[in-house]
N, C-alpha and C positions, 0 to 999 in steps of 0.2 A: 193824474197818475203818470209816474216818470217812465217812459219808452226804456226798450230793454236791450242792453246793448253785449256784445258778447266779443273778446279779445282770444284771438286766437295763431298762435307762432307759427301754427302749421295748418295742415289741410282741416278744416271744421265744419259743420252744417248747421244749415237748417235743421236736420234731420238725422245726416248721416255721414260718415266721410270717411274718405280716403284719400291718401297721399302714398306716392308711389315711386318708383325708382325702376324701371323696367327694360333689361337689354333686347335687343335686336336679334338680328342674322349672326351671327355666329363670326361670320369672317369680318361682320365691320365693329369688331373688336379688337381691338390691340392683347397677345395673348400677357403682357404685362402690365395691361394697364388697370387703372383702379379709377373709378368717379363716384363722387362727392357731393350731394347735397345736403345745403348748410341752410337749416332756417331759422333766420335772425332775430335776435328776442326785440319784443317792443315795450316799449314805456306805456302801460294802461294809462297812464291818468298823462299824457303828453295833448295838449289841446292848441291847433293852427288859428288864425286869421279866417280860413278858407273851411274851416270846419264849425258844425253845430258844434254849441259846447256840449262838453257833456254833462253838462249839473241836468240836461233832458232827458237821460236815460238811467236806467241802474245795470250796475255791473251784475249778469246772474252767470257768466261762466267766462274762466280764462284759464291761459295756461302759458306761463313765462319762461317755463324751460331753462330753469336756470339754479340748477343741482346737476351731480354729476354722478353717471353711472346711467340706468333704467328706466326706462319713464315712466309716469303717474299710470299707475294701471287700475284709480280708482275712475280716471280720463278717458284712456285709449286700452286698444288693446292691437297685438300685431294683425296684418291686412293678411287674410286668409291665401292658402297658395286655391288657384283653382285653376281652370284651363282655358282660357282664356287669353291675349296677346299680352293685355297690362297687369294680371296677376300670378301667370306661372311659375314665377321664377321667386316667390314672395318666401321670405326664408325668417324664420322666427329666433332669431339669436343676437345678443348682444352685439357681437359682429358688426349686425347692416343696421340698428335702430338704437340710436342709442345718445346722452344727453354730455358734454364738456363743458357746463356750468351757465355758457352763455344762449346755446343751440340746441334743438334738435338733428340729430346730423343722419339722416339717409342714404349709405354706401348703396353701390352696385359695383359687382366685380364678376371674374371669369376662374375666381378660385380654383383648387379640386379640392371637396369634400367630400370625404371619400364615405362617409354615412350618410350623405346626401347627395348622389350621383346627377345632376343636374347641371346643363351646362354653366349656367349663370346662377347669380342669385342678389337678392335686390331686397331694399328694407323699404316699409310702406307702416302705417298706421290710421287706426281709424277710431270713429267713437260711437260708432253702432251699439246699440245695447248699452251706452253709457251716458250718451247727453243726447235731449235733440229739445227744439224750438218750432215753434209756429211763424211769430212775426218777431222782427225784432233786426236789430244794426248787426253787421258781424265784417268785422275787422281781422285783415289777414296783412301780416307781413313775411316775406319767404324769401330767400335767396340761394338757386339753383347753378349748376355748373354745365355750359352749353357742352353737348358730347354723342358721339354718333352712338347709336345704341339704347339711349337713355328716351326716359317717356315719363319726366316730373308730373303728379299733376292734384290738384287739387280740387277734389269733386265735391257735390251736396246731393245728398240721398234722403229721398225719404224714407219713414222707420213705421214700418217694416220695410225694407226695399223694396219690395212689390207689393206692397199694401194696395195698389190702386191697377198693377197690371204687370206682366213681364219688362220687363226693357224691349224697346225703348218707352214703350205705354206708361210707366213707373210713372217718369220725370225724370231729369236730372240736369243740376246747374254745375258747371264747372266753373270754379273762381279763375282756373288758370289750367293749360296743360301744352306742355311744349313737346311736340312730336319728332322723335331721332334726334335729328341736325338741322331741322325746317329753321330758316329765320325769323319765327313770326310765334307769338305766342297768343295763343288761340282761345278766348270766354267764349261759352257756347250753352245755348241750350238746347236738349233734347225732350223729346216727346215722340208720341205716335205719328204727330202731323208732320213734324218737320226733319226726324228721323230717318233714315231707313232701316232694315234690319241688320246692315253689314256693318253699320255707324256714320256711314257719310250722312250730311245734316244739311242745313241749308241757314239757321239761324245760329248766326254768331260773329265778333267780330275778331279781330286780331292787331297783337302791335309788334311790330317791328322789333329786332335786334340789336 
C-alpha cells in the first residue's frame, strides 16, 4: 500500500490548522506601514536526490494556490477572530487573505475600519472541519516577511481540537512560528508535559535568520 503523502502551500495538518499574521503592541507598528506574507507555490510532483521518491506515497490532499481572487473554501476556511494574542486581530475579508495566481498572500496592517474598530487586523486560514489525517508525509512550502509586530505561523491541530483535552493537553505541532522580530524561527511541540499554561514550552528546536 502506497504511504500517503499530503502537499500543502500553507499552514496544513495532521488534523488541523492554522496560519496566522498577528500584530503586536501598538507602538511597535509603524502607523503607515503594511506587512506581507507570501506563501510560495510548490511543484507536487518535484522529486530531489535527497528525497524518497514519491511513486511511495499517494497524493490524498494539496493545494497550489494558484488562481486568483479567494481561496478554495471547499480547503480552508478564515482563522476565527478570538481572544487570544495570535487570533484577535483575525479579520475575514478579502483584504488580508487572499490568492495572486501564484501565492496565498496573508496581509497584516494598522488600517482604520471603521465597521471594524479594531486596532490591527491580520489574515490567517485554516482547515478544521475540512481536511484532517492520521499518519501520512505533509510537505509545506511558505515564505514570510521578517517585521516587528507580526506572529507567522503554521500550527497542526487535532480535529476536534480538544478532542483529547484543553490546551496545552490537546497536542499541538507547529511546522514553523516566527515570534515579533525574534531572529530564530521556532518547531515546537506542545503538550501537557512539556507545556506550560502561559505557552512557554521546553521541547523545540529553532533556526536562525
Amino acid at each position: 500500500m502506497n504511504k500517503r503523502i499530503l502537499n500543502f502551500m500553507t499552514a496544513s495538518s495532521l488534523l488541523f490548522l492554522c496560519s496566522t499574521i498577528v500584530s503586536c503592541n501598538k507602538e511597535q507598528v509603524d502607523q503607515s506601514s503594511n506587512q506581507m506574507v507570501s506563501v510560495s507555490k510548490t511543484n507536487a510532483l518535484t522529486i530531489t536526490s535527497s528525497l524518497q521518491s514519491l511513486s511511495d506515497y499517494e497524493l490524498i490532499w494539496s493545494d497550489e494556490f494558484n488562481t486568483v481572487g479567494g481561496f478554495d473554501d471547499s480547503k480552508w476556511s478564515y482563522a476565527e477572530r478570538g481572544t487570544v494574542a495570535w487570533n484577535k486581530y483575525m479579520t475575514h475579508t478579502s483584504d488580508y487573505v487572499s490568492q495572486d495566481g501564484n501565492n496565498l498572500l496573508l496581509r497584516m496592517d494598522n488600517a482604520v475600519i471603521p465597521t471594524d474598530p479594531v486596532p490591527y487586523h491580520s489574515g490567517g486560514v485554516k482547515s478544521q472541519n475540512k481536511f484532517s489525517m492520521t499518519f501520512g508525509k505533509v510537505e509545506v512550502r511558505a515564505k514570510f516577511t521578517q517585521g516587528r509586530g507580526s506572529w507567522p505561523a503554521i500550527w497542526m491541530m487535532p480535529e476536534p481540537a480538544t478532542a483529547y483535552a484543553g490546551w496545552p493537553g490537546c497536542g499541538e505541532i507547529d511546522i514553523m512560528e516566527h515570534v515579533n522580530n525574534e531572529m530564530v524561527v521556532h518547531q515546537s511541540v506542545h503538550n501537557a508535559t512539556v507545556t506550560g499554561s502561559g505557552g512557554g514550552h521546553k521541547c523545540y528546536t529553532f533556526y536562525e535568520l
